[in-house]
PDB file of N, CA, C, O and CB in Angstrom:
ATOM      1  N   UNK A   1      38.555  59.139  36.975  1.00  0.00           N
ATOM      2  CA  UNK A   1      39.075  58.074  36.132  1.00  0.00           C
ATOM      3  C   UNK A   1      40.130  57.297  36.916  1.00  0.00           C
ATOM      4  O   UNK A   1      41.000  57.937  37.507  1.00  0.00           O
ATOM      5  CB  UNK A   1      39.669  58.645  34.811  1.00  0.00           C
ATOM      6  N   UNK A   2      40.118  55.897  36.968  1.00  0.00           N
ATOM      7  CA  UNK A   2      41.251  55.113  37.956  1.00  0.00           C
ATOM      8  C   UNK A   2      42.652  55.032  36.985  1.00  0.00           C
ATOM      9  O   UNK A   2      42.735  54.915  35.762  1.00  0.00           O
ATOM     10  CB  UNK A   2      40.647  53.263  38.454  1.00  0.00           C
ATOM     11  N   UNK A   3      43.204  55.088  37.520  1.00  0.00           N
ATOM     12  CA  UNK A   3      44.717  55.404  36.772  1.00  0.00           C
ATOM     13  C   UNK A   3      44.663  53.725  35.716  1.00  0.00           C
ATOM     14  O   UNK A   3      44.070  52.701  36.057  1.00  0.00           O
ATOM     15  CB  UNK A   3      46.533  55.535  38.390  1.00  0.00           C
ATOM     16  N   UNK A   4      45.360  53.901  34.606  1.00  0.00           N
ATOM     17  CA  UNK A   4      45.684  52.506  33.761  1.00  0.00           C
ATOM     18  C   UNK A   4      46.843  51.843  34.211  1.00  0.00           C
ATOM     19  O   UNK A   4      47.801  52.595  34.392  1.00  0.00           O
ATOM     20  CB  UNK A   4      45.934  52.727  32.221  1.00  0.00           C
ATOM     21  N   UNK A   5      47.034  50.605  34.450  1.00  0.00           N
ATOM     22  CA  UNK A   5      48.045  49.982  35.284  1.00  0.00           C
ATOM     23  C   UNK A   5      48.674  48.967  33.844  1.00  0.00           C
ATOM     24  O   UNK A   5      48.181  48.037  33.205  1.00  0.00           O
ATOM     25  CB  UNK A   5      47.263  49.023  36.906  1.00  0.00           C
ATOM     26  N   UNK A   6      50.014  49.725  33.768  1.00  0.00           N
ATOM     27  CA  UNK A   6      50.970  49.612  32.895  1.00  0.00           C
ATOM     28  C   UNK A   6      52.224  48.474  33.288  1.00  0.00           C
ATOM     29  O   UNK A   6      53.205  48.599  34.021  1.00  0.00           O
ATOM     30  CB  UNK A   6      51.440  51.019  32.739  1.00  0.00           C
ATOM     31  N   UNK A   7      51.807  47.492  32.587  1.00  0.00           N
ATOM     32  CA  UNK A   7      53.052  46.046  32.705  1.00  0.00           C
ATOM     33  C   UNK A   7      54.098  46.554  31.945  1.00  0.00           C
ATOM     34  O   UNK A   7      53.999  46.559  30.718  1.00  0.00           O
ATOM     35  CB  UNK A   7      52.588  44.328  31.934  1.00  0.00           C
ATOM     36  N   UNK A   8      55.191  47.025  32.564  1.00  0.00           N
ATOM     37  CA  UNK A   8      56.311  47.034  31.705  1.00  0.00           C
ATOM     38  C   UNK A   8      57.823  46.581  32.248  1.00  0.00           C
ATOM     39  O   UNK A   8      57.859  45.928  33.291  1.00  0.00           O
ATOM     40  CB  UNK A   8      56.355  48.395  31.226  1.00  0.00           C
ATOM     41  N   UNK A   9      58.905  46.866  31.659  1.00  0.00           N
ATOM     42  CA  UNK A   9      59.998  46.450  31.780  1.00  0.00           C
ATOM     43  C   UNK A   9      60.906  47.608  31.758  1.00  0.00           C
ATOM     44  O   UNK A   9      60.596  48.464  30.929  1.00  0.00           O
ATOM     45  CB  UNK A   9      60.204  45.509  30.902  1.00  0.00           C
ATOM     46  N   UNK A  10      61.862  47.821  32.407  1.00  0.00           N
ATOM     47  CA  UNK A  10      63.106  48.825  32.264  1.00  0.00           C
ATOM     48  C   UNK A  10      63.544  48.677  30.670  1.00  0.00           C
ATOM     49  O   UNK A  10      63.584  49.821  30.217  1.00  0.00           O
ATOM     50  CB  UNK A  10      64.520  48.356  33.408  1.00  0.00           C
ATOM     51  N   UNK A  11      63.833  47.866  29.809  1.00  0.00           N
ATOM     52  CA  UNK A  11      64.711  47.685  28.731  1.00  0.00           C
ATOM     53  C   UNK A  11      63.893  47.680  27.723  1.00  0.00           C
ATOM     54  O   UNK A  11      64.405  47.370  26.647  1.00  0.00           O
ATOM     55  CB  UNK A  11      65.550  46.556  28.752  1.00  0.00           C
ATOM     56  N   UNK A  12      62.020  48.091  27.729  1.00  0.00           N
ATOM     57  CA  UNK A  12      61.598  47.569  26.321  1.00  0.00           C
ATOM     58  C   UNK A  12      61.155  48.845  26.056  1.00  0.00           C
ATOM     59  O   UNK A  12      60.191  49.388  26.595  1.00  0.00           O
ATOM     60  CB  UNK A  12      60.470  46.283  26.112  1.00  0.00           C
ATOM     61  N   UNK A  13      62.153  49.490  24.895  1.00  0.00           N
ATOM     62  CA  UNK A  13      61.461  51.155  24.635  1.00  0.00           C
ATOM     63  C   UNK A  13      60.178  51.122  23.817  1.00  0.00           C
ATOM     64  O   UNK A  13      60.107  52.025  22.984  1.00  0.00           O
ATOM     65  CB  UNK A  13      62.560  52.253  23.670  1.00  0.00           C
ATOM     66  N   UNK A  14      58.960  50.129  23.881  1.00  0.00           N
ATOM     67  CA  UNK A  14      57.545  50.356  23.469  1.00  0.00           C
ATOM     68  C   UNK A  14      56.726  51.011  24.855  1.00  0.00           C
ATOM     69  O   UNK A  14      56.156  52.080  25.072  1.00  0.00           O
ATOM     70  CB  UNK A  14      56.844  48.792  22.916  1.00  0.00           C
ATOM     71  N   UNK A  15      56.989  49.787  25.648  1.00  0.00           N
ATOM     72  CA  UNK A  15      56.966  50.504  26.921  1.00  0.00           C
ATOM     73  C   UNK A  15      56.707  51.720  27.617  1.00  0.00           C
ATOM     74  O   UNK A  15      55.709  52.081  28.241  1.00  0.00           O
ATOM     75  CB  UNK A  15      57.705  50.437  27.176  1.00  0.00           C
ATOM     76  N   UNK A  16      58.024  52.402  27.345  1.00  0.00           N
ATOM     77  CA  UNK A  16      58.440  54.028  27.646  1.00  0.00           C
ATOM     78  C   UNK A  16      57.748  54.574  26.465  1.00  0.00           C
ATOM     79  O   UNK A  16      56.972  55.506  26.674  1.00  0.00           O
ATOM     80  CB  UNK A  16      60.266  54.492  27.667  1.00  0.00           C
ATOM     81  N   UNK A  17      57.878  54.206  25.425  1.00  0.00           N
ATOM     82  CA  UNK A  17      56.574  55.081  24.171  1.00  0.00           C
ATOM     83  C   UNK A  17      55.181  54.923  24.671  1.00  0.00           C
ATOM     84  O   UNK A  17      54.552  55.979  24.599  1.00  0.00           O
ATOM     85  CB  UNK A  17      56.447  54.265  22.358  1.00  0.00           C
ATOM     86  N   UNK A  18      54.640  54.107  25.066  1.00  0.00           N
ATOM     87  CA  UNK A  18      53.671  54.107  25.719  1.00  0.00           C
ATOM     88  C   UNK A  18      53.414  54.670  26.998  1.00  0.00           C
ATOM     89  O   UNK A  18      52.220  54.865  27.230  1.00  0.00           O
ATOM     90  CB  UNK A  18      53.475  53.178  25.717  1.00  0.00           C
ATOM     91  N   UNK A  19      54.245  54.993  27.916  1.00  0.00           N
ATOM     92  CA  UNK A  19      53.952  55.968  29.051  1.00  0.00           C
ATOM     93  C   UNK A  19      53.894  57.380  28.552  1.00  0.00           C
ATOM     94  O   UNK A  19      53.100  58.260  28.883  1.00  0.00           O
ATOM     95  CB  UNK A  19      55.034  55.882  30.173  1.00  0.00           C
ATOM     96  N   UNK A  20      54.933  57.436  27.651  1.00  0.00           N
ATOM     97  CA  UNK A  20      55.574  59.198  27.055  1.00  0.00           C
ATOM     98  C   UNK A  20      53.802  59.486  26.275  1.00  0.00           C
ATOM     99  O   UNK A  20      52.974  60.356  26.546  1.00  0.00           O
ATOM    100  CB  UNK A  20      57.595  59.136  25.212  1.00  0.00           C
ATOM    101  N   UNK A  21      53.770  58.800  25.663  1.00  0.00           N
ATOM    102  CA  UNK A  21      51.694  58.772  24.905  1.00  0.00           C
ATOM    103  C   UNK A  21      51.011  59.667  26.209  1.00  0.00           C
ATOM    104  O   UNK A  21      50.690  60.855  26.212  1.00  0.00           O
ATOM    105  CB  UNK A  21      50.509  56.393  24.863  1.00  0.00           C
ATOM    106  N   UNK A  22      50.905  58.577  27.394  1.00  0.00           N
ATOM    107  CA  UNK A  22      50.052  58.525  28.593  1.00  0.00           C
ATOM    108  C   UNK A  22      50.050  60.017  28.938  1.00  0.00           C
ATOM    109  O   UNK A  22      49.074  60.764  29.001  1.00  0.00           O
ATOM    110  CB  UNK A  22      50.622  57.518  29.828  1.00  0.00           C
ATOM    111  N   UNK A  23      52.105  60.466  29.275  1.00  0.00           N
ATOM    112  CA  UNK A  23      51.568  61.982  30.100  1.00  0.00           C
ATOM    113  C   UNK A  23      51.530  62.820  29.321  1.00  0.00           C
ATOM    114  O   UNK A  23      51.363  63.954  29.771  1.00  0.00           O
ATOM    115  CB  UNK A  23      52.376  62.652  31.218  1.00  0.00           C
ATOM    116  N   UNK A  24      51.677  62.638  27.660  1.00  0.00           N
ATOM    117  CA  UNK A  24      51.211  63.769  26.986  1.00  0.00           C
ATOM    118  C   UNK A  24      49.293  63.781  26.310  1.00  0.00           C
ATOM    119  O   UNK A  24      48.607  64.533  25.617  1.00  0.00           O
ATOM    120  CB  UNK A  24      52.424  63.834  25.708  1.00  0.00           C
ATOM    121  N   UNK A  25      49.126  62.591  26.971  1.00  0.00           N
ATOM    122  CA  UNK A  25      47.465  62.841  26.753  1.00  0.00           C
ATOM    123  C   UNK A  25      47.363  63.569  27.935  1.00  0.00           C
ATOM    124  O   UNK A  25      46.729  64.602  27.721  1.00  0.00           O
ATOM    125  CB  UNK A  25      46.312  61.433  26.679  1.00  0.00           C
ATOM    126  N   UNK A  26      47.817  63.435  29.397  1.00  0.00           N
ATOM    127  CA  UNK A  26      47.896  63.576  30.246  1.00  0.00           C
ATOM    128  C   UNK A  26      46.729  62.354  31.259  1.00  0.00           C
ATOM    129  O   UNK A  26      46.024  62.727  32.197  1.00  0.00           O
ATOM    130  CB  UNK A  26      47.885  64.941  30.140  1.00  0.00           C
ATOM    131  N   UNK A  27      46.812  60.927  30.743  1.00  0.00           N
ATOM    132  CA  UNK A  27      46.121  59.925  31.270  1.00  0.00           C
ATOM    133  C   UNK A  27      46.973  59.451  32.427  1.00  0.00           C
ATOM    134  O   UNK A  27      48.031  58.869  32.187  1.00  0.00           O
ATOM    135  CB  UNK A  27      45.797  58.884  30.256  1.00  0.00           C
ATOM    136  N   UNK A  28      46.502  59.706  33.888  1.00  0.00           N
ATOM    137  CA  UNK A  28      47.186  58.952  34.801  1.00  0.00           C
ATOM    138  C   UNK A  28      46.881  57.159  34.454  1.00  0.00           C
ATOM    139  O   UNK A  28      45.925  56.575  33.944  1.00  0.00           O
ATOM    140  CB  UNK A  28      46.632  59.516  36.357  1.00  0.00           C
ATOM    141  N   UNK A  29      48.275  56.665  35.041  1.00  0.00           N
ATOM    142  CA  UNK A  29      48.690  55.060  34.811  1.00  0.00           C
ATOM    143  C   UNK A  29      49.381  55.029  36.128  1.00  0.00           C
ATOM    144  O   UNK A  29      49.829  55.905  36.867  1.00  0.00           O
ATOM    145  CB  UNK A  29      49.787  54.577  33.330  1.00  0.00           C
ATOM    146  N   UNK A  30      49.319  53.703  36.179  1.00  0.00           N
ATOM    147  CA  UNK A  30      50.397  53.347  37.633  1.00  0.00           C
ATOM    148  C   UNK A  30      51.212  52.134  36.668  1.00  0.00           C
ATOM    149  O   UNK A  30      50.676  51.393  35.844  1.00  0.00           O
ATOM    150  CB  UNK A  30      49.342  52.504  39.572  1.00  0.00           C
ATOM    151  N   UNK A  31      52.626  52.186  37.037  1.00  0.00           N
ATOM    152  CA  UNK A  31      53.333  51.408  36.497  1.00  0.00           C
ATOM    153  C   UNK A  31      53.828  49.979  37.271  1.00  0.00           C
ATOM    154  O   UNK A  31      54.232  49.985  38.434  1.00  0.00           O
ATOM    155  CB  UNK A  31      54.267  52.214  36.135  1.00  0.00           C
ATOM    156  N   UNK A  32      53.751  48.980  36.593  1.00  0.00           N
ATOM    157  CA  UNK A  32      53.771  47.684  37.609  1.00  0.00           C
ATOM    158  C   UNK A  32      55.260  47.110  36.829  1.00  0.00           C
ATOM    159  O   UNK A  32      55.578  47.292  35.654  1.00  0.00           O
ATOM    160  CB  UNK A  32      52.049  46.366  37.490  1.00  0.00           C
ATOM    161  N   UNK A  33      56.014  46.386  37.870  1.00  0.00           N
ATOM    162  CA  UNK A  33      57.056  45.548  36.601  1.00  0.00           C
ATOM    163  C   UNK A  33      56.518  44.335  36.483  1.00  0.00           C
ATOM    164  O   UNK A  33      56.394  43.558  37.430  1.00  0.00           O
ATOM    165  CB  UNK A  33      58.778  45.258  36.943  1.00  0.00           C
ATOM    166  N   UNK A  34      56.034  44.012  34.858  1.00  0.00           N
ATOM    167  CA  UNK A  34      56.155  42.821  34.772  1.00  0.00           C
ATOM    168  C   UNK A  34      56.767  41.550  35.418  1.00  0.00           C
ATOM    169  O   UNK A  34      56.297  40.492  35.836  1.00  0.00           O
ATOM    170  CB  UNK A  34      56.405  42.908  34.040  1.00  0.00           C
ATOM    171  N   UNK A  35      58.039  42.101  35.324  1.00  0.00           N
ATOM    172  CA  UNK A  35      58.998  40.629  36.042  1.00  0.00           C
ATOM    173  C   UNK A  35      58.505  39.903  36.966  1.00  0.00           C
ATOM    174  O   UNK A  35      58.646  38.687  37.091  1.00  0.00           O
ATOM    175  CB  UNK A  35      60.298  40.908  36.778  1.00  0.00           C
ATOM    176  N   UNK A  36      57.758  40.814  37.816  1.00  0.00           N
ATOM    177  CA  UNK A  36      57.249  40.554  39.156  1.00  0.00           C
ATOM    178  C   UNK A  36      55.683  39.523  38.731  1.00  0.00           C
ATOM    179  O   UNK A  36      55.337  38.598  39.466  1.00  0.00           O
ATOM    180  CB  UNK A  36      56.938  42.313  40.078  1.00  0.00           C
ATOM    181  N   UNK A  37      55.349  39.685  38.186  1.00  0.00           N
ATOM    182  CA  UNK A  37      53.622  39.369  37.666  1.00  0.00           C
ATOM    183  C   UNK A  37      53.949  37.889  37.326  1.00  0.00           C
ATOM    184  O   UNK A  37      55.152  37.970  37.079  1.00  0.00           O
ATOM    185  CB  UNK A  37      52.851  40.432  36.006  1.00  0.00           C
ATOM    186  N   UNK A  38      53.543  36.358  37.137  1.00  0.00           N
ATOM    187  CA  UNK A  38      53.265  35.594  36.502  1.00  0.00           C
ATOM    188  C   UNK A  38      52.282  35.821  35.805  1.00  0.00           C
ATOM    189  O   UNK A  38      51.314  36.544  36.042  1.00  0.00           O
ATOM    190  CB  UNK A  38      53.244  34.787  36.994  1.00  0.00           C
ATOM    191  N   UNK A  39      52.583  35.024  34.675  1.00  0.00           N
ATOM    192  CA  UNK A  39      51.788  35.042  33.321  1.00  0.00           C
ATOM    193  C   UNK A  39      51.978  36.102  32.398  1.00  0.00           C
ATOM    194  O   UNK A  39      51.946  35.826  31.199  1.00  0.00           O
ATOM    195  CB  UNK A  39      50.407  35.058  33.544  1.00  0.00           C
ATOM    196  N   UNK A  40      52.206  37.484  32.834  1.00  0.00           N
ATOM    197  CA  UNK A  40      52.649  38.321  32.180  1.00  0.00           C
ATOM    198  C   UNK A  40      54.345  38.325  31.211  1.00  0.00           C
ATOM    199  O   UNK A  40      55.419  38.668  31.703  1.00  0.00           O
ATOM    200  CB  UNK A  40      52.454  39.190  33.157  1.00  0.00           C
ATOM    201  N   UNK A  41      54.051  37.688  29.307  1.00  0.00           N
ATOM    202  CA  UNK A  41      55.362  37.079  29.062  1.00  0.00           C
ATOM    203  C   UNK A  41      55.474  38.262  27.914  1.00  0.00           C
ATOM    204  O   UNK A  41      56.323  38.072  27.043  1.00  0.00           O
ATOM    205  CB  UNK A  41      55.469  35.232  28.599  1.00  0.00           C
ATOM    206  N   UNK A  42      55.023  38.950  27.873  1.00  0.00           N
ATOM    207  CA  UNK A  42      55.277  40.563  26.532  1.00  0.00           C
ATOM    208  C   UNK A  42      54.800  41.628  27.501  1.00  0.00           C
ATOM    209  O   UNK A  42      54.264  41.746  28.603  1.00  0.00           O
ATOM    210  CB  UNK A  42      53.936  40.674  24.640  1.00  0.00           C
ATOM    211  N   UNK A  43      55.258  42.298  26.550  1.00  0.00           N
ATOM    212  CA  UNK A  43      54.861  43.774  26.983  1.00  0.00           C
ATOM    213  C   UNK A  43      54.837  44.810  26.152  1.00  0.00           C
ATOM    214  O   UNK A  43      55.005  44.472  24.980  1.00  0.00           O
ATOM    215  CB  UNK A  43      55.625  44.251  27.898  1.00  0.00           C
ATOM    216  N   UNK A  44      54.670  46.106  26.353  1.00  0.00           N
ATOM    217  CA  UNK A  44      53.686  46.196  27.634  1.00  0.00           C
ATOM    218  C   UNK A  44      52.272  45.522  26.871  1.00  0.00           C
ATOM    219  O   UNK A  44      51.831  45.294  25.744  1.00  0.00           O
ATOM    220  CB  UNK A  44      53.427  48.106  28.314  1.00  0.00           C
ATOM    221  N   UNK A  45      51.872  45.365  28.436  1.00  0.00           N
ATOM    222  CA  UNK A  45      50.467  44.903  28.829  1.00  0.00           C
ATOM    223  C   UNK A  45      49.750  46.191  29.612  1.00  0.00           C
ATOM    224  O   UNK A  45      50.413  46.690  30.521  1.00  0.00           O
ATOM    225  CB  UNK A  45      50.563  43.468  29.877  1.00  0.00           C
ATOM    226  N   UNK A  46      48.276  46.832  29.282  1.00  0.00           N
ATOM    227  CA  UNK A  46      48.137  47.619  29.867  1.00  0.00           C
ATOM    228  C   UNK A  46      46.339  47.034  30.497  1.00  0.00           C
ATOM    229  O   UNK A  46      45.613  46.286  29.843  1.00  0.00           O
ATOM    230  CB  UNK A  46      48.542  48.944  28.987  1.00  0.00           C
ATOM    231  N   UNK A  47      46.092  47.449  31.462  1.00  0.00           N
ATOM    232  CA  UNK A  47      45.106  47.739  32.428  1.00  0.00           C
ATOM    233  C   UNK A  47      43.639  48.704  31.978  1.00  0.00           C
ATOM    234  O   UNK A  47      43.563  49.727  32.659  1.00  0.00           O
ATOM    235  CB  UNK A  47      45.959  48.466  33.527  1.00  0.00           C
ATOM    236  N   UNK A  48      42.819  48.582  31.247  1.00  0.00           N
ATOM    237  CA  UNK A  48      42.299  50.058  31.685  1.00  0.00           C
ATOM    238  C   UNK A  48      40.733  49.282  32.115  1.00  0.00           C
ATOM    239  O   UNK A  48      40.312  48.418  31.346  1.00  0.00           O
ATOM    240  CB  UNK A  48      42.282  51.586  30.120  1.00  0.00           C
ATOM    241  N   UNK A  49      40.028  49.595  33.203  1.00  0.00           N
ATOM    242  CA  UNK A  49      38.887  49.083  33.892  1.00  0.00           C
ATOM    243  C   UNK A  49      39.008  47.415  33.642  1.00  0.00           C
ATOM    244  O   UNK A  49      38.049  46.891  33.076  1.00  0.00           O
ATOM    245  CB  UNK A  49      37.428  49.812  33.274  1.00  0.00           C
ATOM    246  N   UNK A  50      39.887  46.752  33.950  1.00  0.00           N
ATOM    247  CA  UNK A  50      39.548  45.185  33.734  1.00  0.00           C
ATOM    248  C   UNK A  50      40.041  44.879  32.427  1.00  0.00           C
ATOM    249  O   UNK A  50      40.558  43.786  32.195  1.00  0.00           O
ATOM    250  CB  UNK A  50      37.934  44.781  33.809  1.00  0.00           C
ATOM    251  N   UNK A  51      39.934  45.649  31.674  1.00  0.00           N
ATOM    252  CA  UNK A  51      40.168  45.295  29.902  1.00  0.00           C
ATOM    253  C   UNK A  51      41.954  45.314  29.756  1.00  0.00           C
ATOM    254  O   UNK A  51      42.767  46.216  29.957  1.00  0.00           O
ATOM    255  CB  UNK A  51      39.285  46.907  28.604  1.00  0.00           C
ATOM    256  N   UNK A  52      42.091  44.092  29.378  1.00  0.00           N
ATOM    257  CA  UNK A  52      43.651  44.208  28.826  1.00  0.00           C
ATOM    258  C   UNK A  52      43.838  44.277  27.580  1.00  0.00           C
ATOM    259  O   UNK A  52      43.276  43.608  26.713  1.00  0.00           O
ATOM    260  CB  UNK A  52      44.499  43.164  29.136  1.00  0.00           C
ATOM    261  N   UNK A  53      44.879  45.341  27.413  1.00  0.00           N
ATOM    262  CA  UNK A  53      45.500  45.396  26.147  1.00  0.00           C
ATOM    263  C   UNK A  53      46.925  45.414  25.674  1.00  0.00           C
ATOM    264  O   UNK A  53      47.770  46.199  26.105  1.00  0.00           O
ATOM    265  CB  UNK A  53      45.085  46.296  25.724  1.00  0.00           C
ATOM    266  N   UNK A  54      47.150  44.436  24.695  1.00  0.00           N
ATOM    267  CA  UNK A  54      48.900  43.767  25.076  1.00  0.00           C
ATOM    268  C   UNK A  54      49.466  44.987  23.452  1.00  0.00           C
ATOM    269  O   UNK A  54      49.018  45.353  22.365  1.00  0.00           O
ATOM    270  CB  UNK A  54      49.227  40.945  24.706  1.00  0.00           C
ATOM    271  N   UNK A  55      50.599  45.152  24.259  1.00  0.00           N
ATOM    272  CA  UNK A  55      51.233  46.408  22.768  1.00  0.00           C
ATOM    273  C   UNK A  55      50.790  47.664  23.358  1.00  0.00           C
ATOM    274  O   UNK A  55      50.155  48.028  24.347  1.00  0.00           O
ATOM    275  CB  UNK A  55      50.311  46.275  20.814  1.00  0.00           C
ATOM    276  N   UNK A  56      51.534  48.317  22.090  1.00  0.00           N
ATOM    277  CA  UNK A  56      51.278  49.527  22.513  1.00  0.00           C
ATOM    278  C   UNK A  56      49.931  50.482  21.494  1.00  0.00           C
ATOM    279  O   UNK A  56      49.991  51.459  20.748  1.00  0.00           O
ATOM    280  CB  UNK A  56      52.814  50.182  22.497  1.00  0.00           C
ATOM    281  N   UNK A  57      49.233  49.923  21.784  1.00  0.00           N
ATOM    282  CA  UNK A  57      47.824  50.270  20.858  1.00  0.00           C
ATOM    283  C   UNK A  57      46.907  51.360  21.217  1.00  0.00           C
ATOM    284  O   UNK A  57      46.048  51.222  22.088  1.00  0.00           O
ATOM    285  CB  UNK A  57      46.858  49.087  20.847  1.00  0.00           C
ATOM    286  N   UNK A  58      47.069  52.344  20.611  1.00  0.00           N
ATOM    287  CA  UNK A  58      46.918  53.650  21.163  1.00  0.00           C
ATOM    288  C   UNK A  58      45.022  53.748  20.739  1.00  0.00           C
ATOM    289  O   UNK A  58      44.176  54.255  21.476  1.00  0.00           O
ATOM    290  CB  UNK A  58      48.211  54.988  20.271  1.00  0.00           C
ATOM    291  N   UNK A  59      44.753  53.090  19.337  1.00  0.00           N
ATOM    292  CA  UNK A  59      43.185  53.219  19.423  1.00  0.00           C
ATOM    293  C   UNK A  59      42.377  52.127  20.331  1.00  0.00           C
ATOM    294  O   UNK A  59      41.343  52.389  20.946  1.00  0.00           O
ATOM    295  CB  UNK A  59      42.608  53.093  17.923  1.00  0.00           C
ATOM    296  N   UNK A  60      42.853  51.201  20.313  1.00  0.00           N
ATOM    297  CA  UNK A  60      42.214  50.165  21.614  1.00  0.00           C
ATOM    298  C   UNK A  60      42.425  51.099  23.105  1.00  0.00           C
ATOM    299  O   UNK A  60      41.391  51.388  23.707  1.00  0.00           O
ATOM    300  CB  UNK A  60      43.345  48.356  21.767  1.00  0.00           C
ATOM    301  N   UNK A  61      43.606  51.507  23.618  1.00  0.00           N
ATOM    302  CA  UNK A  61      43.433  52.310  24.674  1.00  0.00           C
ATOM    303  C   UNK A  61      42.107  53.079  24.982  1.00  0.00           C
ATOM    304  O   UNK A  61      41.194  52.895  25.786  1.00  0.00           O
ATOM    305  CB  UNK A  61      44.381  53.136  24.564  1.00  0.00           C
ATOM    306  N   UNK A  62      42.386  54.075  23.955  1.00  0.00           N
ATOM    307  CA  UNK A  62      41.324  55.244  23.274  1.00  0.00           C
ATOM    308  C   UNK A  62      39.725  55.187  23.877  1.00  0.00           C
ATOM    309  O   UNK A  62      38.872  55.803  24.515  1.00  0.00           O
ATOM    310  CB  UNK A  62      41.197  54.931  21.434  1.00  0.00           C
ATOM    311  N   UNK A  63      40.205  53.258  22.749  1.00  0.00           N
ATOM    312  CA  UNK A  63      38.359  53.269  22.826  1.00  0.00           C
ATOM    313  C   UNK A  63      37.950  52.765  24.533  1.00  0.00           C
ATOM    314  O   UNK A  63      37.237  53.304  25.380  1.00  0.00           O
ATOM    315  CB  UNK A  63      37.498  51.729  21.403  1.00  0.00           C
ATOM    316  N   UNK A  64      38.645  51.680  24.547  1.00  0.00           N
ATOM    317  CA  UNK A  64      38.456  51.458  26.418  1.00  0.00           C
ATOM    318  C   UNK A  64      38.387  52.710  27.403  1.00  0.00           C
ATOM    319  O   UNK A  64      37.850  52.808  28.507  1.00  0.00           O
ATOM    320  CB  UNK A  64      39.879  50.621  27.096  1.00  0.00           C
ATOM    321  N   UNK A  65      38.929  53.411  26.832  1.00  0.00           N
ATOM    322  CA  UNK A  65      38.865  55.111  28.277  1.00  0.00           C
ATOM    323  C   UNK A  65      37.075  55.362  27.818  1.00  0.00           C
ATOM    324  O   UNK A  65      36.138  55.280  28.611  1.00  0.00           O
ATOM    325  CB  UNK A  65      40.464  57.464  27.581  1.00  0.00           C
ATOM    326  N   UNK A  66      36.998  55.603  26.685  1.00  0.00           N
ATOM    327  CA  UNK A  66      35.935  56.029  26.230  1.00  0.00           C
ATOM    328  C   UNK A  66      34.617  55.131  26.833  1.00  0.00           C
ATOM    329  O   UNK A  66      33.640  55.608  27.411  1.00  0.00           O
ATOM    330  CB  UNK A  66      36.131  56.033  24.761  1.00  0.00           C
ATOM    331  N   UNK A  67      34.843  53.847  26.565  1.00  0.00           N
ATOM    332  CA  UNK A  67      33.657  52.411  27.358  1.00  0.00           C
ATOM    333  C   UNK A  67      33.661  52.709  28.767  1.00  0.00           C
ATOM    334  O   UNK A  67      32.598  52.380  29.293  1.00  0.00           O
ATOM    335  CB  UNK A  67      34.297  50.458  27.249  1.00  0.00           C
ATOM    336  N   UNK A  68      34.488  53.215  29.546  1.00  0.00           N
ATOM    337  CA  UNK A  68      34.842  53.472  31.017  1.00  0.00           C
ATOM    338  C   UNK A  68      33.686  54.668  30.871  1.00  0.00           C
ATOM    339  O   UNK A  68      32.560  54.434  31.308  1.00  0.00           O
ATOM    340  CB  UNK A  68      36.716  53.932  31.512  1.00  0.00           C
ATOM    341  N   UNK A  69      33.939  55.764  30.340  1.00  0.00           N
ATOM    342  CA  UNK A  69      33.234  57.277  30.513  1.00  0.00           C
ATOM    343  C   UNK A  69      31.797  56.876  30.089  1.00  0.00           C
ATOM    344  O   UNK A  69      31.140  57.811  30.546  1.00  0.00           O
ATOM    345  CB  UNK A  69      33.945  58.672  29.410  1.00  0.00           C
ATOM    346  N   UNK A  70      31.118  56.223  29.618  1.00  0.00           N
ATOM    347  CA  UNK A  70      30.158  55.738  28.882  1.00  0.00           C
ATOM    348  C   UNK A  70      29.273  55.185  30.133  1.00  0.00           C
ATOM    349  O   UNK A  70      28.125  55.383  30.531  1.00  0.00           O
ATOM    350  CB  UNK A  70      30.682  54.683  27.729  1.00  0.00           C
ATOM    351  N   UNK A  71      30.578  54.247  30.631  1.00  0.00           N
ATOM    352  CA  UNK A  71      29.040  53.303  32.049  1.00  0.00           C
ATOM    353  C   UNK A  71      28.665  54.103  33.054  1.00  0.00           C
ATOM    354  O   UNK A  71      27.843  53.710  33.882  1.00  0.00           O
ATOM    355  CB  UNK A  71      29.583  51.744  33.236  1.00  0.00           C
TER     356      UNK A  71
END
């Protein structure tokens, strides 16, 4: 599975709820800072195979890991 590449920020605790999710599913992520990204203006924004998902939306995650294991 390629790790989920996580847009976030030091100061936005959805963010950090959303990583703390990640290592207790135990889903590797790589963390990117937003700041750095244009176009990226909320967060988090997450990565999983191409598919973005803005928030911290734990059944959209879910189902995208699942569409990944599927192809």
């Amino acid at each position: 599975m390629e790790p989920i590449q996580v847009f976030s920020t030091n100061t936005c605790p959805y963010c950090h709820a959303l990583m703390d999710w990640l290592d207790e599913q135990k889903i590797p992520y790589e963390v990117i800072d937003a700041n750095m990204v244009p176009g990226i203006n909320t967060v988090p924004v997450s990565l999983v195979n191409g598919q973005k998902i803005v928030g911290f939306d734990r059944p959209a995650i879910l189902k995208a890991l699942q569409d990944v294991k599927k192809d």
